[in-house]
C-alpha positions in Angstrom: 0.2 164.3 -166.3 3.7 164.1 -164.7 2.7 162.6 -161.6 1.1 159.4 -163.1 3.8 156.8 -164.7 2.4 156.3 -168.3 4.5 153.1 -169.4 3.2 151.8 -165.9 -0.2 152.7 -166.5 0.2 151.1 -170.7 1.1 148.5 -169.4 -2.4 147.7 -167.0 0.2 148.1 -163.8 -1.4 150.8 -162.6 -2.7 148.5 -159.1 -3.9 150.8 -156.4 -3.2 151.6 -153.5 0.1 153.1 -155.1 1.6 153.7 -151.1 1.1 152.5 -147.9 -1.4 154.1 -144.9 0.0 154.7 -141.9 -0.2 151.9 -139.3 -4.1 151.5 -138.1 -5.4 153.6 -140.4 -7.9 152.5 -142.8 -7.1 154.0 -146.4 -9.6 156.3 -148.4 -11.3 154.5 -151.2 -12.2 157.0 -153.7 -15.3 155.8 -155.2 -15.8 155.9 -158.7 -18.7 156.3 -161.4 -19.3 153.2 -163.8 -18.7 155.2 -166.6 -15.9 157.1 -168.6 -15.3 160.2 -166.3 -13.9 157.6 -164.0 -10.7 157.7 -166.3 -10.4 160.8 -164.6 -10.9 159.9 -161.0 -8.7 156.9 -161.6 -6.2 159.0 -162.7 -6.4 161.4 -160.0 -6.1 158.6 -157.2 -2.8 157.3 -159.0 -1.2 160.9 -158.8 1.6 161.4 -156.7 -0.9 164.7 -155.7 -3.2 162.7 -154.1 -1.4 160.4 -153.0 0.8 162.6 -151.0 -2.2 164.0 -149.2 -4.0 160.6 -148.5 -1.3 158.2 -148.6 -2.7 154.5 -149.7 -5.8 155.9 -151.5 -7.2 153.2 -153.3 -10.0 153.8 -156.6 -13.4 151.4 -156.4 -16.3 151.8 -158.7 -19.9 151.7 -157.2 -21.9 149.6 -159.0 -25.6 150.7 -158.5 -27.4 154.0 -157.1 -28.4 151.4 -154.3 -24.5 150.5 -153.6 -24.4 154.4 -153.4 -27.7 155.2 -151.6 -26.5 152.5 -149.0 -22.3 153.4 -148.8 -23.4 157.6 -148.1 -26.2 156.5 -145.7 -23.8 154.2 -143.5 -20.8 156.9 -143.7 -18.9 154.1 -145.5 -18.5 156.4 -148.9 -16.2 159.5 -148.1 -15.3 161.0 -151.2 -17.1 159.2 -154.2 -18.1 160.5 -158.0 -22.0 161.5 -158.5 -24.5 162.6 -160.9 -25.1 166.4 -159.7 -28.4 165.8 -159.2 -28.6 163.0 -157.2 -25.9 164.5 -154.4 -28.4 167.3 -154.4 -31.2 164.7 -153.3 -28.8 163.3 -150.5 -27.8 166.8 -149.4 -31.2 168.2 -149.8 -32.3 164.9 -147.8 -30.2 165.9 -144.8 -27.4 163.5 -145.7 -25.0 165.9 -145.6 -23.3 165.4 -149.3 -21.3 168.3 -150.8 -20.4 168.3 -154.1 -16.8 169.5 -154.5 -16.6 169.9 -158.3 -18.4 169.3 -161.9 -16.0 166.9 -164.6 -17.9 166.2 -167.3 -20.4 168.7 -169.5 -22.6 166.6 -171.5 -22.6 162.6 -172.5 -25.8 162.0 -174.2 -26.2 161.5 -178.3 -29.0 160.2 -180.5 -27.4 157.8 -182.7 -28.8 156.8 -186.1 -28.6 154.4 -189.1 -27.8 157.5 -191.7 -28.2 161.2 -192.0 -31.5 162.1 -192.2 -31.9 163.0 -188.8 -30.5 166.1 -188.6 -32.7 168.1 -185.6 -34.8 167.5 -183.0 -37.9 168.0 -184.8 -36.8 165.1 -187.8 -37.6 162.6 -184.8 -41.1 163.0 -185.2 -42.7 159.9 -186.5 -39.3 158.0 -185.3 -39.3 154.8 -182.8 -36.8 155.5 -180.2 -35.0 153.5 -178.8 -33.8 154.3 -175.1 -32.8 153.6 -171.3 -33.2 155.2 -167.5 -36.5 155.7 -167.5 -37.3 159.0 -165.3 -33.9 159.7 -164.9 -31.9 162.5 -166.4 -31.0 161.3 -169.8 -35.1 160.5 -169.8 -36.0 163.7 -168.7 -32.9 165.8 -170.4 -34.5 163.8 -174.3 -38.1 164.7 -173.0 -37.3 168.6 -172.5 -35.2 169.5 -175.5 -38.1 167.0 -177.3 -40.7 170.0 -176.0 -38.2 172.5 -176.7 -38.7 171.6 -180.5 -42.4 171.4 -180.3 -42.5 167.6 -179.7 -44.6 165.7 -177.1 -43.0 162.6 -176.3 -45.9 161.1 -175.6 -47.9 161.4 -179.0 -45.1 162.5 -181.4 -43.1 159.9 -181.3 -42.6 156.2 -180.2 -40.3 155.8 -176.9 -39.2 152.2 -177.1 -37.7 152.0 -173.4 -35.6 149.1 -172.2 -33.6 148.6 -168.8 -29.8 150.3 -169.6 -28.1 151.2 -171.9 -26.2 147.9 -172.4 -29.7 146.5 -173.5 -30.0 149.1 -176.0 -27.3 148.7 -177.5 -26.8 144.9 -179.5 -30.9 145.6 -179.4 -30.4 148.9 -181.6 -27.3 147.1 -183.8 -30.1 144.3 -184.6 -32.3 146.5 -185.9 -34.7 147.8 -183.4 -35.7 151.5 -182.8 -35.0 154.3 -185.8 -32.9 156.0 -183.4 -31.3 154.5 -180.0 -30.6 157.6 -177.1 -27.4 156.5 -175.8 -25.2 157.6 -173.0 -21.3 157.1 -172.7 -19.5 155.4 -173.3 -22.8 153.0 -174.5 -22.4 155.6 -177.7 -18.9 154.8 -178.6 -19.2 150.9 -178.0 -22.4 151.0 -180.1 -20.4 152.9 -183.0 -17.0 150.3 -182.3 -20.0 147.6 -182.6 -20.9 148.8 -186.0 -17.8 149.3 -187.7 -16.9 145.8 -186.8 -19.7 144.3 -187.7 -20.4 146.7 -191.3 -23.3 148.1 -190.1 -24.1 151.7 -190.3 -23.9 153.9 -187.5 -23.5 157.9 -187.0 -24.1 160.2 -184.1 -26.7 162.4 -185.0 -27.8 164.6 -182.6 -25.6 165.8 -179.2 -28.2 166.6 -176.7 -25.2 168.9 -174.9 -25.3 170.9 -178.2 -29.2 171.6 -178.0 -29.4 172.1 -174.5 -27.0 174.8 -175.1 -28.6 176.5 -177.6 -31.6 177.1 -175.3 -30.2 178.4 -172.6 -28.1 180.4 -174.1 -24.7 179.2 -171.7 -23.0 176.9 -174.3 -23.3 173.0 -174.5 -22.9 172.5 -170.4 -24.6 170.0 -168.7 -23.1 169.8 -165.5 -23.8 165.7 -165.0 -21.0 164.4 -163.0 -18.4 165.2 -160.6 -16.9 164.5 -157.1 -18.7 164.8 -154.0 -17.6 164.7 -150.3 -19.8 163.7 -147.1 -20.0 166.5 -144.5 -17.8 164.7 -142.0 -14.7 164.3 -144.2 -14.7 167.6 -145.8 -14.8 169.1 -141.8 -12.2 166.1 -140.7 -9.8 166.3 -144.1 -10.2 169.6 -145.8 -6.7 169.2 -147.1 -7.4 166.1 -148.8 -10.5 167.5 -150.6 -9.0 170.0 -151.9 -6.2 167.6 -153.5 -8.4 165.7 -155.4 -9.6 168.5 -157.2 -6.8 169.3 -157.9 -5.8 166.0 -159.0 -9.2 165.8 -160.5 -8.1 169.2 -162.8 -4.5 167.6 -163.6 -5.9 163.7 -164.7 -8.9 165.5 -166.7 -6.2 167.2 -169.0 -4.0 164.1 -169.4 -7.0 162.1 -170.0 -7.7 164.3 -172.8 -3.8 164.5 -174.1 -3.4 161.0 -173.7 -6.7 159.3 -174.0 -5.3 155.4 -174.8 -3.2 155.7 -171.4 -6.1 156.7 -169.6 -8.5 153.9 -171.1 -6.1 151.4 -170.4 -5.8 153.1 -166.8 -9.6 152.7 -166.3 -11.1 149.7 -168.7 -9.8 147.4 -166.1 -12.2 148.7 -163.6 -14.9 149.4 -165.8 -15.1 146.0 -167.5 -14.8 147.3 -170.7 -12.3 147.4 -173.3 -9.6 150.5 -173.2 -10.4 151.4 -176.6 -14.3 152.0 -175.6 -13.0 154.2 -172.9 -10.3 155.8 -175.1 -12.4 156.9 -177.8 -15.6 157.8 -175.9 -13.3 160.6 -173.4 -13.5 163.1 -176.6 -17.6 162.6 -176.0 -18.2 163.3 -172.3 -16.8 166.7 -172.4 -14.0 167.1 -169.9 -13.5 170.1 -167.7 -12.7 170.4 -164.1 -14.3 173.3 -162.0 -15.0 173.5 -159.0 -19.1 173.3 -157.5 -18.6 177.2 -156.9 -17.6 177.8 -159.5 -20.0 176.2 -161.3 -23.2 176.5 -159.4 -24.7 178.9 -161.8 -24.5 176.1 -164.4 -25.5 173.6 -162.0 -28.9 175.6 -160.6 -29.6 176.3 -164.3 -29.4 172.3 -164.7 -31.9 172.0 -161.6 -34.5 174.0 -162.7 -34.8 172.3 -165.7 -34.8 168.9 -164.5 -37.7 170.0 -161.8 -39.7 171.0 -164.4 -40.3 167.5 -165.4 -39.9 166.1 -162.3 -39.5 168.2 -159.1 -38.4 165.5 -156.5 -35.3 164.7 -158.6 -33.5 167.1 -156.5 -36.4 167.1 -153.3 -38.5 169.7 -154.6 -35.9 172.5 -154.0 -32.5 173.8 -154.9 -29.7 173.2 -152.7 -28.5 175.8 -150.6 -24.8 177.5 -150.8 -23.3 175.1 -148.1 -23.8 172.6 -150.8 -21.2 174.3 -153.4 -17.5 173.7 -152.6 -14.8 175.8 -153.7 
């Protein structure tokens, strides 16, 4: 990615904003995920791209979906990175989100002690451990689970605990056969293990299986960028940048995944090699929410068959997609 100083960004001197605003004006803050796609926002907000367009731009992570809920709500978050689903609630709730693109396809694994658990189905029996009750990775385990016949409820054993950071040193201790783990959760579970000796494999991608159902490839459309109403009408220009710069950092987060961990850990609060080696797992690829509304409705309609207020009980209408 040209546009981003890599020996800067090595070297954790990649402090934002990268230029200054112009006099009274408050800079955009480009609000981030707290998770690995947010190698690729950060990476956006530190191109030369964006900044050109939005001089001063500065990269924050939100920390909780009430930090979000409250930051759309007040008109204080502008341009921030969502789970698809969730923008649909806030647009479908009349708060006027639009989701401008999809960056990630798929970040959910079942890790496991050894090989034996090779399908779906071999989880039968199995303890699981897991996180985010009645949220998508609940609901996306719970529908490939029926997929293969399974009923969560009776078939197995859901062990479920509050995040994934829980899971975790709970699974490396020895609870749970399995532990359902989202990134980067996956690959510091895995980095964990090695250290410690302990076995560890990633059995099962839930991407994978979900593909193989519907018949459109291992696409989960689970996080992008999204835009409130008034700043897409007030700065189209600057919208369409950070795609753009969303599309450029996504493939030099993938060519150079150490500069972009080392780019991110610092806002993250975890180590750059966690966010280096989980970016080959959360399946990065830019395109925009019209372009990828087919996969994104497809997404929907699953989810709201387990639960049909995830997204307010309908699908989103086109003024949603942009692109």
């Amino acid at each position: 990615m040209p546009s981003l100083d890599r020996r800067a960004v090595l070297a954790g001197l990649a402090a934002l904003p990268l230029a200054a605003p112009a006099r009274g004006a408050e800079p955009l803050t480009l609000w981030g995920i707290p998770g690995t796609p947010s190698a690729v926002f950060a990476g956006a907000v530190a191109s030369d791209r964006f900044q050109a367009a939005a001089p001063g731009a500065r990269f924050e992570i939100w920390k909780s979906t009430d930090q979000l809920r409250a930051g759309i709500a007040s008109g204080a978050f502008r341009l921030f990175a969502s789970s698809t689903y969730a923008a649909a609630n806030f647009f479908n709730r009349g708060a006027g989100t639009r989701m401008v693109n999809v960056v990630t396809w798929g970040v959910l694994y079942v890790m496991a002690r050894d090989d034996r658990i090779r399908s779906i189905a071999d989880l039968a029996g199995r303890r699981v451990l897991l996180s985010n009750k009645n949220e998508a990775p609940d609901l996306l385990f719970r529908m490939v689970l029926g997929w293969a016949g399974l009923d969560p409820d009776r078939d197995l054993r859901l062990d479920y605990v509050g995040s994934p950071g829980e899971a975790v040193p709970l699974f490396l201790s020895g609870r749970g056969d399995v532990a359902l783990l989202h990134e980067p959760a996956a690959t510091a579970a895995q980095i964990r293990a090695e250290r410690e000796g302990l076995p560890m494999i990633r059995a099962l991608d839930i991407a994978e299986i979900y593909g193989q159902h519907t018949g459109r490839g291992p696409r989960i459309p689970q996080v992008g960028l999204a835009v409130s109403a008034e700043f897409l009408d007030r700065a189209p220009e600057v919208v369409a940048a950070a795609h753009a710069a969303c599309i450029e950092a996504a493939d030099w987060a993938q060519a150079d995944p150490m500069a972009a961990g080392a780019l991110a850990a610092p806002h993250l609060g975890l180590a750059p090699e966690i966010v280096a080696r989980s970016l080959p797992f959360v399946r990065l690829g830019v395109a925009s929410a019209r372009q990828a509304q087919q996969d994104i409705e497809t997404y929907f309609q699953h989810l709201m068959t387990l639960a049909p207020g995830i997204v307010a009980h309908r699908l989103p209408d086109a003024d949603f997609y942009w692109g």
